[in-house]
C-alpha positions, -999 to 999 in steps of 0.1 A, spaced: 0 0 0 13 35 -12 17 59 15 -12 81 5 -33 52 0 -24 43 38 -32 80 45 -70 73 27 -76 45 41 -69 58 80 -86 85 72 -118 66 62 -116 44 93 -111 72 118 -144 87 102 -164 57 109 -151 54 140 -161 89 148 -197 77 137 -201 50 165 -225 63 190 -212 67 222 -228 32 244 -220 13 214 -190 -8 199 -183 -18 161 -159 -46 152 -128 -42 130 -144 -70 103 -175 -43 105 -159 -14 93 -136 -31 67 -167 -47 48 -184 -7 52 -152 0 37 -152 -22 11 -126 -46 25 -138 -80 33 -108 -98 45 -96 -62 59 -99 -61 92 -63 -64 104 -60 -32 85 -88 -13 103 -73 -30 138 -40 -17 125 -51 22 110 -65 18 149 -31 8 166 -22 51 157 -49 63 170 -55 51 203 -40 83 223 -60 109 196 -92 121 216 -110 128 191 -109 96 175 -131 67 201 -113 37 192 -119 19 224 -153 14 208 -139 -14 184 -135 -49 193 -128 -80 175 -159 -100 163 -166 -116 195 -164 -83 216 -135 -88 230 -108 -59 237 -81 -72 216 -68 -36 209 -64 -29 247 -23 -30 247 -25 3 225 -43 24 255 -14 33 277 -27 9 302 -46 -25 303 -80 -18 318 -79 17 299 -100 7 274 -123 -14 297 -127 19 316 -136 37 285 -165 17 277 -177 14 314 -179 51 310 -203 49 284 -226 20 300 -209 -10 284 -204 -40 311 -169 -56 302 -158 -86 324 -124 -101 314 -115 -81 287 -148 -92 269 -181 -68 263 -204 -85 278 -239 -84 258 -223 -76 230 -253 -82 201 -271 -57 223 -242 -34 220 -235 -41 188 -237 -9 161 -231 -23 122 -217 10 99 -234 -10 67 -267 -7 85 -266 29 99 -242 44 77 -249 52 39 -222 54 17 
């Protein structure tokens, strides 16, 4: 990937990461379909890895496809993340969201592209 394509394609994550709702989590393999990328979620989990410590930018709101906080090393500490989403109503016990279809928010359903 060309360096302005990586540009691009962080970009686009980090705008449909700012979509996600506060109270709700998306999934890596969620946004990469949205995105067009179906076998691209190690990207989206990787676009996220550099953007953990940007404010404005809720990655702690992704998880892997069985809600679990996979990206949690990238937070500055390990139960940062789990804080985050406690925060925001989200029950997480051992580094898993607990309820997770509940919590669940698909960008191909609520976004249009």
């Amino acid at each position: 990937m060309k360096q302005h394509e990586k540009h691009s394609f962080f970009n686009d994550v980090y705008a449909v990461v700012r979509c996600i709702p506060r109270g709700r989590v998306s999934t890596y393999g969620a946004i990469a379909h949205y995105l067009g990328l179906r076998s691209g979620a190690r990207m989206v989990g990787w676009a996220l890895n550099h953007a953990a410590a940007l404010p404005d930018i809720p990655a702690h709101r992704v998880v892997n496809r069985r809600g679990e906080l996979t990206g949690k090393r990238y937070f500055g500490s390990p139960d940062r993340m789990a804080e985050l989403l406690r925060q925001e109503g989200i029950q997480v016990e051992n580094d898993r969201v607990q309820n997770f279809d509940m919590f669940f928010w698909d960008p191909s359903r609520e976004l249009s592209l």
